[in-house]
LUMLO-775048 format. One line per field, with one value per residue (C-alpha): x, y, z; residue in one letter. Coordinates in Angstrom, 1 decimal. Layout:
x = c(X ...)
y = c(Y ...)
z = c(Z ...)
kekol = c(a ...)
//
This chain:
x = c(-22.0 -20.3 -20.0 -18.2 -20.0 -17.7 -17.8 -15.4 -16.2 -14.2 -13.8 -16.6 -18.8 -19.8 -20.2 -21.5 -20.2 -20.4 -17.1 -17.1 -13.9 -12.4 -11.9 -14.4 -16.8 -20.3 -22.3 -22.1 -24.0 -22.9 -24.1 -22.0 -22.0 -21.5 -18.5 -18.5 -16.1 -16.8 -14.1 -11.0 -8.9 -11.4 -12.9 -15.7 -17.6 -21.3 -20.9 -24.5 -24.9 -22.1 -23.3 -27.3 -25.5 -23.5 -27.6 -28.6 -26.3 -26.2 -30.1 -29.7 -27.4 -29.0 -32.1 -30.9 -29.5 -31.6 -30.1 -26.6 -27.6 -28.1 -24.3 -22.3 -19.1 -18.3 -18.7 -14.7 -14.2 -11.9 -12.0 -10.7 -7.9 -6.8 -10.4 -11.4 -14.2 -15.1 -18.3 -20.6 -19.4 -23.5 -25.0 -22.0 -23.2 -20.8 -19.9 -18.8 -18.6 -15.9 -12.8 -11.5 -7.4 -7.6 -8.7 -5.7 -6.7 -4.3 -1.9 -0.4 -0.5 2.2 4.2 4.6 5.3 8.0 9.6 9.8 11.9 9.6 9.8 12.1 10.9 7.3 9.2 10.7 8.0 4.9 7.3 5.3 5.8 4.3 1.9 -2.7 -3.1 -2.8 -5.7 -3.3 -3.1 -6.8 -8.0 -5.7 -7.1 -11.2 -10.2 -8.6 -11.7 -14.0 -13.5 -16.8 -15.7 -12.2 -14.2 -16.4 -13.1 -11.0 -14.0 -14.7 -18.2 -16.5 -14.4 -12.0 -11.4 -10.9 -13.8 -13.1 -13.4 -16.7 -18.5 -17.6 -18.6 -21.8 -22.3 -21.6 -24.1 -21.0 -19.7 -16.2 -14.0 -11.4 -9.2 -6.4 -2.9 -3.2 -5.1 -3.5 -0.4 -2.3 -2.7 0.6 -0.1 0.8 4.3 5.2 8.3 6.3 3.0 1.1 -0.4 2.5 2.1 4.6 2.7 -0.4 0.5 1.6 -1.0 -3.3 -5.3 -6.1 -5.1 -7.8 -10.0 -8.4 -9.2 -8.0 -5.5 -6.0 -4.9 -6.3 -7.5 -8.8 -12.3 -14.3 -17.2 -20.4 -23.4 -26.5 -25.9 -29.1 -31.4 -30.8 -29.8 -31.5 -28.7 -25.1 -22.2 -18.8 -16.5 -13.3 -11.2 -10.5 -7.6 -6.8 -8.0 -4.2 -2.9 -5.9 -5.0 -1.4 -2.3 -5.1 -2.2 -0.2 2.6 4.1 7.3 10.1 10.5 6.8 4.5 1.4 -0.5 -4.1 -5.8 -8.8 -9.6 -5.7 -3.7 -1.4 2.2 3.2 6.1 6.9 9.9 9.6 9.8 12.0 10.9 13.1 12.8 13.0 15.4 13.7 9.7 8.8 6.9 7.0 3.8 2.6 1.8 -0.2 0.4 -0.6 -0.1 1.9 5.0 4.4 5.1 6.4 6.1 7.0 4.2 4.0 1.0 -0.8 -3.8 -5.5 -5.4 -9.1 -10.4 -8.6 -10.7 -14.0 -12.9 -13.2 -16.5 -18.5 -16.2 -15.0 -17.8 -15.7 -16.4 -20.0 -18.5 -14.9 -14.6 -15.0 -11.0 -10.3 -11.5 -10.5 -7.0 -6.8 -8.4 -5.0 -1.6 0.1 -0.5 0.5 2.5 -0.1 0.3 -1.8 -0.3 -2.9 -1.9 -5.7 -4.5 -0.8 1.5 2.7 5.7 7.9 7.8 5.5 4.5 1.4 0.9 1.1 -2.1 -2.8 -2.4 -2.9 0.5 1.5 -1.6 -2.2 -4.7 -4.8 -5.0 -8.8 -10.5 -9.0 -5.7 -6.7 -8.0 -5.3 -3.2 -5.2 -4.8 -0.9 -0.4 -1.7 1.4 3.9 2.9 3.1 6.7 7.6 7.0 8.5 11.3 12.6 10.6 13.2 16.5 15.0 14.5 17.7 15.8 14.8 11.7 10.7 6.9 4.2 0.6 -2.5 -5.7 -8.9 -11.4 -9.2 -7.0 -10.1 -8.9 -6.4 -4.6 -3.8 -2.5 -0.3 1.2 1.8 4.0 5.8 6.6 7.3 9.6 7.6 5.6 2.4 0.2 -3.5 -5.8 -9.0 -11.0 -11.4 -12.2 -8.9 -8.8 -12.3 -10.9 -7.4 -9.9 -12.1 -8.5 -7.7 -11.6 -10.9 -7.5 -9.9 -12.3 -10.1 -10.8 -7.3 -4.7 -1.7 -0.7 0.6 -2.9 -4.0 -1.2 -3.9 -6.4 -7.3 -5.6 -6.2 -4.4 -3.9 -0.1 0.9 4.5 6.2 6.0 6.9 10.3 12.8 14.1 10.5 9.0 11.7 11.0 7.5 8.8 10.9 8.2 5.9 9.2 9.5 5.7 5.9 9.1 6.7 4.0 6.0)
y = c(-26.4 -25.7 -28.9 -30.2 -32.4 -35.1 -38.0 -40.3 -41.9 -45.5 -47.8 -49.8 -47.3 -44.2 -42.9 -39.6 -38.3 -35.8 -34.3 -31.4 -29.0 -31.1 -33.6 -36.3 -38.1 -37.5 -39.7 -41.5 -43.7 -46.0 -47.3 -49.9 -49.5 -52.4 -54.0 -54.2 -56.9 -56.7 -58.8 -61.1 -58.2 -55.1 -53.3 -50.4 -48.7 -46.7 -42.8 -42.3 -45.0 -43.1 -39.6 -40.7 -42.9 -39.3 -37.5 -40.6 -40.6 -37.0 -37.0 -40.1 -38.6 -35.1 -36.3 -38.5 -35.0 -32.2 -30.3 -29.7 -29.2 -25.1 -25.4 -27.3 -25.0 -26.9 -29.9 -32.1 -34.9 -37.6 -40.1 -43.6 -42.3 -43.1 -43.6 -42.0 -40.9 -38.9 -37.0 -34.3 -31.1 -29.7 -32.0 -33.8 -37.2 -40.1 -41.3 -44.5 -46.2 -45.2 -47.4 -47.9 -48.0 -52.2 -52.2 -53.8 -52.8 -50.8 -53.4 -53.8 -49.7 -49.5 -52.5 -50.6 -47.5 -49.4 -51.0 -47.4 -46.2 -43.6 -44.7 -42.3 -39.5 -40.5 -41.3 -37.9 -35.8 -37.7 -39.8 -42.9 -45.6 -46.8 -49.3 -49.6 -48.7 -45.3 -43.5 -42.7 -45.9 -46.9 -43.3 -44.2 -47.6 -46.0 -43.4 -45.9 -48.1 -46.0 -42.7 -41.0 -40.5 -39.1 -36.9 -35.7 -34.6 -33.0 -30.9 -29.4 -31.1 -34.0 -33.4 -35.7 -36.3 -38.1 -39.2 -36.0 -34.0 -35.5 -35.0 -31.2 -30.6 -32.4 -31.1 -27.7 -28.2 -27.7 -24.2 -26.1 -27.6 -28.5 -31.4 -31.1 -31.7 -35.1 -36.4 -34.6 -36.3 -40.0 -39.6 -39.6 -36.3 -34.3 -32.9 -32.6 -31.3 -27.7 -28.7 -28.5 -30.6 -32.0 -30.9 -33.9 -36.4 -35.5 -36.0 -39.5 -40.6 -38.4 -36.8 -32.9 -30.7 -28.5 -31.7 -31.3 -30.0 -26.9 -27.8 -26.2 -26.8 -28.9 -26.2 -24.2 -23.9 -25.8 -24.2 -24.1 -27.0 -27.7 -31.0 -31.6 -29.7 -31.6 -28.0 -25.1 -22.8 -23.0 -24.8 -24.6 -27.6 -27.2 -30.1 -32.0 -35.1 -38.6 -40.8 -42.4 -38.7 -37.8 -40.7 -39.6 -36.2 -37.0 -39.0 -36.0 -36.8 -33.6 -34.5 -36.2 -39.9 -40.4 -43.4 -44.8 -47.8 -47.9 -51.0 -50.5 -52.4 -52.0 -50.3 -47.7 -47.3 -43.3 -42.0 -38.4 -37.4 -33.6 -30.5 -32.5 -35.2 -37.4 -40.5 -44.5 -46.4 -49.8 -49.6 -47.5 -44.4 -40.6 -38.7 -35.3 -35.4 -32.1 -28.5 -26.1 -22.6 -23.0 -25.2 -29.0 -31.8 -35.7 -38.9 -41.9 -44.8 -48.0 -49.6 -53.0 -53.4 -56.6 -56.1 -55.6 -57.1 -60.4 -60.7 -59.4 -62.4 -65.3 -63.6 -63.1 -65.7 -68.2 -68.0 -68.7 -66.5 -64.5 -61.4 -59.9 -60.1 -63.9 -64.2 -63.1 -65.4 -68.1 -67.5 -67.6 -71.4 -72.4 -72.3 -71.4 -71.1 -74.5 -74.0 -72.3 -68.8 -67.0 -64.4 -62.3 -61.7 -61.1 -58.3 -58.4 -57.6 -54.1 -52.8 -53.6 -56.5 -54.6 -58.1 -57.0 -60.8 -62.3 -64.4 -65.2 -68.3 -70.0 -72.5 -75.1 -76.9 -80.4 -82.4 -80.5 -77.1 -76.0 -73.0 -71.6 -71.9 -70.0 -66.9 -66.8 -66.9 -64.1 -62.0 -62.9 -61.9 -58.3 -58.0 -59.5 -56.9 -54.5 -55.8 -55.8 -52.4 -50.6 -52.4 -51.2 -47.7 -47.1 -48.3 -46.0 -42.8 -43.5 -43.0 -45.5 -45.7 -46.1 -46.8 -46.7 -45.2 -47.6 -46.7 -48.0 -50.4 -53.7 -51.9 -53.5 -56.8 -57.9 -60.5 -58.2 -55.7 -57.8 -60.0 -56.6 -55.8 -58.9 -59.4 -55.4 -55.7 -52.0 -51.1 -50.1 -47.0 -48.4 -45.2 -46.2 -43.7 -46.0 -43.1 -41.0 -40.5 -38.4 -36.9 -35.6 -34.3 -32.3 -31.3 -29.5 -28.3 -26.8 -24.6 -23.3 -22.2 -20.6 -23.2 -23.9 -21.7 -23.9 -27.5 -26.9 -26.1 -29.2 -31.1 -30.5 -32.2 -35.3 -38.3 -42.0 -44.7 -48.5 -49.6 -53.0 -54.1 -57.1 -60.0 -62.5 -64.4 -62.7 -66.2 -67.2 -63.8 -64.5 -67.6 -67.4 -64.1 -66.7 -69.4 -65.9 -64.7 -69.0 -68.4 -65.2 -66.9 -69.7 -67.7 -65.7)
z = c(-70.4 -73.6 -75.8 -78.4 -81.1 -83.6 -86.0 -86.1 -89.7 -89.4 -91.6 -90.2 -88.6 -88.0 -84.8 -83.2 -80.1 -77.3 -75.5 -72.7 -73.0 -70.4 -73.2 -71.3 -73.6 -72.4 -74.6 -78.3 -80.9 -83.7 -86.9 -89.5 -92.8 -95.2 -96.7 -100.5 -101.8 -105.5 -106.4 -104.1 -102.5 -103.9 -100.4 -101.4 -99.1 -100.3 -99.5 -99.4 -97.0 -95.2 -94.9 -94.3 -91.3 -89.9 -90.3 -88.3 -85.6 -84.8 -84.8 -82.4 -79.8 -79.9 -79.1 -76.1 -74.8 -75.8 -72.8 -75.0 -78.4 -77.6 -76.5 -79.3 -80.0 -83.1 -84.8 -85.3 -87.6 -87.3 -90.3 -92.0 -93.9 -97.6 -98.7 -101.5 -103.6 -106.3 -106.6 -108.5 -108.2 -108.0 -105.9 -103.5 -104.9 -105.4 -109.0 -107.8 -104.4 -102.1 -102.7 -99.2 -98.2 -98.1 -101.5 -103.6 -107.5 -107.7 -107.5 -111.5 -111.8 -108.3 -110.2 -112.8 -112.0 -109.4 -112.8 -114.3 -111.5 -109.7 -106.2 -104.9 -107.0 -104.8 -101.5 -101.9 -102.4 -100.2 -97.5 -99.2 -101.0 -104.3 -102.7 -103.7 -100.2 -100.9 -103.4 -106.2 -107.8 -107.2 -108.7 -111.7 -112.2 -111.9 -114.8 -117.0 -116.1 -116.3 -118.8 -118.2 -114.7 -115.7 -118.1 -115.7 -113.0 -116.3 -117.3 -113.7 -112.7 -110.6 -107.4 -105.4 -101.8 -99.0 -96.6 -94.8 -98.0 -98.6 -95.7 -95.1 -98.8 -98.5 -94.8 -96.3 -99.4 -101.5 -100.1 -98.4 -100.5 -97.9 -96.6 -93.5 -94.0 -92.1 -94.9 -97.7 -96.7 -97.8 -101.3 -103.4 -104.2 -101.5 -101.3 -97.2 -98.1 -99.7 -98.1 -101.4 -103.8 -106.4 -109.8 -111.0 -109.3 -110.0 -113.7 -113.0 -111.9 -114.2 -111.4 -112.5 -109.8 -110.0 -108.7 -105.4 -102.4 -100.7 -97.9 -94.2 -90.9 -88.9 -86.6 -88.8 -89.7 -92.8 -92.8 -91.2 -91.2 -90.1 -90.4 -92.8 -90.5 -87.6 -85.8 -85.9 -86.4 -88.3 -86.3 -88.0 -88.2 -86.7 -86.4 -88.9 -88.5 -90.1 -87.5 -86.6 -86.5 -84.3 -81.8 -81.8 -81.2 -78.3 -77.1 -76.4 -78.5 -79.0 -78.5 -80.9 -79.9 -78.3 -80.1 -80.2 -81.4 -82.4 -82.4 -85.0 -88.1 -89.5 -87.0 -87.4 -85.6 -85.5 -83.9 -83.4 -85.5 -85.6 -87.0 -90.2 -92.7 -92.5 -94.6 -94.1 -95.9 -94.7 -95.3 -92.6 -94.3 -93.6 -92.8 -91.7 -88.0 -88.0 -88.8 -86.4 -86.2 -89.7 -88.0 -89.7 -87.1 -89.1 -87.8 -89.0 -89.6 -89.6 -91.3 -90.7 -93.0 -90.9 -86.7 -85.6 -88.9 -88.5 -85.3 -87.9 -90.0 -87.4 -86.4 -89.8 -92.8 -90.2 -87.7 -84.8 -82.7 -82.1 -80.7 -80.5 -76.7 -76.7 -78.2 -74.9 -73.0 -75.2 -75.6 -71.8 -71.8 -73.5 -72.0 -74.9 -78.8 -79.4 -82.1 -83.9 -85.8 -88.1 -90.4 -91.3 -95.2 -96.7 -98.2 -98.7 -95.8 -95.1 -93.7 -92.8 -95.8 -98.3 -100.1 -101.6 -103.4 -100.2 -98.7 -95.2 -93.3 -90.5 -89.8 -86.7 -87.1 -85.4 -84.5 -80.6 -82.1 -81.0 -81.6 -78.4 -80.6 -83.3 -81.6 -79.5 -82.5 -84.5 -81.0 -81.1 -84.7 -84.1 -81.3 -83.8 -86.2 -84.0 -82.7 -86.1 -87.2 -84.2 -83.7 -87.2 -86.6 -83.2 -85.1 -87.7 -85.9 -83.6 -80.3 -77.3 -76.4 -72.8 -73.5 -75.9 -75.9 -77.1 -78.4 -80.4 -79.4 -78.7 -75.6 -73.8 -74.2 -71.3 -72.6 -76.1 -74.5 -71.9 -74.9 -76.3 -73.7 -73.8 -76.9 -77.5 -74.5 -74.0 -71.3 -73.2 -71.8 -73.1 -72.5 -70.9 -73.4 -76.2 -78.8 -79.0 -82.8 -81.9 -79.1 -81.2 -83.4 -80.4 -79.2 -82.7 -82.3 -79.0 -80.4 -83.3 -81.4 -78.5 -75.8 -76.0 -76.7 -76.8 -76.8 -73.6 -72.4 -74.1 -72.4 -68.6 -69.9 -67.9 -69.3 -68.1 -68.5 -67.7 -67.7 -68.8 -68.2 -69.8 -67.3 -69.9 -69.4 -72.1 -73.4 -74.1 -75.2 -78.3 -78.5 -80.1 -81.5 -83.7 -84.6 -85.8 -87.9 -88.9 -89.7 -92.1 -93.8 -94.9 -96.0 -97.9)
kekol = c(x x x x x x x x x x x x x x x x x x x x x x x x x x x x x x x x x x x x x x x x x x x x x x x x x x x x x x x x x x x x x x x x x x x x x x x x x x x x x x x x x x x x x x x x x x x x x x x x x x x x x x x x x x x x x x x x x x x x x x x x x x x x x x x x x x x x x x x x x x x x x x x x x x x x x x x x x x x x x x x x x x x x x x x x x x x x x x x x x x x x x x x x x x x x x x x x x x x x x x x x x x x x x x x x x x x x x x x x x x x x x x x x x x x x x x x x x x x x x x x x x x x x x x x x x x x x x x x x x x x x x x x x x x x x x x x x x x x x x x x x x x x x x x x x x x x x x x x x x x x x x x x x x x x x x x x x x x x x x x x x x x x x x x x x x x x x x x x x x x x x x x x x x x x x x x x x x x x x x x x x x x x x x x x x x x x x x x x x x x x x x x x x x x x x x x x x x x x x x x x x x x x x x x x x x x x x x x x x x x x x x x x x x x x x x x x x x x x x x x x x x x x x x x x x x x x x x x x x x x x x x x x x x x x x x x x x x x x x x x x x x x x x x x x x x x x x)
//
């Protein structure tokens, strides 16, 4: 049976999985990697630690099926996006950890360059805003830090990428130098306008173009690997997506005014906007949904930096919880939040308020609030993000949406999704395959390598859902709507 091997590296895992061409996941293994917080708000990530975990994992799950590793059509790879490192043009090795997309040192740099009056040169150009969570800033700040590094990239021995970048070129041993456009479209850097790297911007932030990768479709092929010896002959890698435009396109959003939600570590809010980029007057940025067959599809996104890792937090700082299923069954042993709300600033809040200063808090606390309380408030905070960014995202776009699409590992939990619904006022389509931003990047595998000849042929493959419905009263559903808008107001 042929087979189609990916990684989906996250940004708290790496995991190998196994997908037949009907798009059905056949098997998978994981491994975390560590979080480096050098300093309040800094998030790093080891790339060594990285790519030995990818060896790992593929070794793991091809030696728990032996039976498909003679029948692997190509290896996909779906990644965190925004992430960036910098490495040795010879050997693939990292000059300096990883400085991963939550990471806010980039913070005084986008402040200034805001005061200087280049945001809509930037907006105009990328879709973005000026704002750390994107690499340009954070790449800036390393090279001002740290010269030898910025020596090493202007002289042609040091190269820059995304984690997608990284992995290929060290999966390669060097011989692709390649990024998609999904990723491209992350940096500050990337014009989606042209669909080329931006010669302008990559003078303001003083990153040599020459340092950055080629740009290819998504579908196209990256090489060939061995992945370290693990198989005995080449595979090439064709696949290669952002992880939110992965679960987007595993979705089946193909057309204008379909969205989806995925629920990882941050989440990410894309709506199909089509074949024009049109920009956001009100926070929501502009991205590249894919390119394929050399006809660019644009969403707009919406961006929350803390969803899943709020839940992280009250398991490993706050020690609430041992295990993220247990908020589940605790925010169902209260009625109601009791007043409580949790805003989940630890990094600055996104759009739609892009306040990078602000801090998170928890607020409506009394002497009854329990526990239960609070993780039913972290739970209710990720659907008041979410509320948040696509309510502005449909005025936005100017279209009505009849439903949304939900992905990542938190459409498991029940009560989530159902407060979703409520609050939303959208019946939300949670896909019962947890690992879409893999699959969107097995789909893009499958047109490379002629499985699929169409999106329309990709539009057959099996697709399950669970539907959730708001069954909330109205009245009420705004009602805590207002005490979570009451709640931000305060915080900031």
């Amino acid at each position: 049976m042929t087979m189609i091997l990916a990684l989906d590296q996250s940004t708290s895992a790496t995991k190998a999985l196994l997908y037949n061409t009907d798009g059905e996941l056949v098997d998978k293994t994981a491994l975390d990697h560590q979080q480096h917080y050098p300093r309040p708000g800094w998030v790093e990530h080891d790339p060594e630690e990285i790519y030995a975990n990818v060896l790992q994992t593929v070794q793991t799950l091809l030696a728990r099926n032996p039976q498909h590793a003679q029948h692997l059509v190509c290896l996909s790879i779906t990644n965190q996006r925004e992430t960036v490192v910098v490495f040795d043009k010879s050997t693939g090795k990292p000059l300096y950890n990883a400085i991963v997309w939550q990471c806010r040192r980039g913070e005084a740099i986008c402040d200034q360059l805001i005061a200087e009056g280049y945001s809509p040169q930037v907006q105009q150009a990328t879709g973005l805003k000026i704002d750390t969570y994107f690499p340009a800033a954070k790449l800036k700040w390393l090279f001002e830090q740290h010269p030898e590094i910025k020596q090493r990239v202007d002289d042609g021995t040091a190269l820059i990428g995304t984690i997608d970048t990284y992995l290929i070129y060290r999966l390669t041993d060097g011989r692709c130098f390649a990024t998609d456009h999904t990723n491209a479209s992350r940096t500050l850097f990337y014009n989606i306008q042209q669909l080329k790297w931006d010669a302008a911007l990559c003078d303001l932030f003083d990153v040599p173009l020459q340092a950055l990768p080629e740009v290819r479709e998504s579908a196209a092929q990256f090489g060939t690997t061995t992945l370290g010896g693990v198989l005995d002959a080449s595979l090439p890698i064709r696949g290669v997506m952002g992880d939110s435009q992965a679960a987007l396109f595993a979705e089946r959003c193909f057309r204008p005014g379909m969205a989806k939600v995925t629920f990882g570590t941050g989440s990410s809010v894309l709506l199909n906007i089509g074949s024009q980029p049109n920009l956001s007057d009100s926070g929501i940025v502009t991205t590249i949904g894919w390119v394929y067959d050399a006809k660019p599809t644009y969403a707009f996104e919406g961006i929350i930096n803390f969803t899943g890792a709020t839940i992280a937090w009250l398991r490993d700082q706050l020690c609430l919880i041992t295990d993220a299923a247990e908020t589940e069954v605790l925010a169902q042993a209260v009625p109601d939040n009791g007043g409580v709300y949790l805003v989940p600033a630890f990094v600055g809040l996104s759009a739609p308020y892009w306040r990078p200063d602000a801090k998170g808090a928890i607020v409506g606390l009394t002497p009854a609030a329990t526990r239960s309380h609070i993780a039913r408030a972290a739970l209710e905070a990720i659907a008041y993000r979410v509320c948040d960014v696509l309510s502005l995202m449909a005025r936005e776009a100017g279209v009505s949406l009849e439903y949304i699409h939900g992905d990542g590992g938190a459409v498991s939990n029940r009560f989530l999704m159902q407060f979703v619904a409520d609050i939303t006022r959208y019946t939300l389509r949670a896909a019962r395959l947890p690992e879409l931003s893999a699959l969107g990047a097995v789909m893009a595998g499958m047109l490379g390598s002629g499985l699929a000849h169409s999106l329309a042929d990709l539009e057959q493959l099996p697709h399950q859902f669970d539907d959730y419905t708001p069954e909330m009263d109205a009245a009420l559903a705004n009602e805590f709507y207002a005490g979570w808008q009451q709640a931000v107001r305060m915080t900031l």
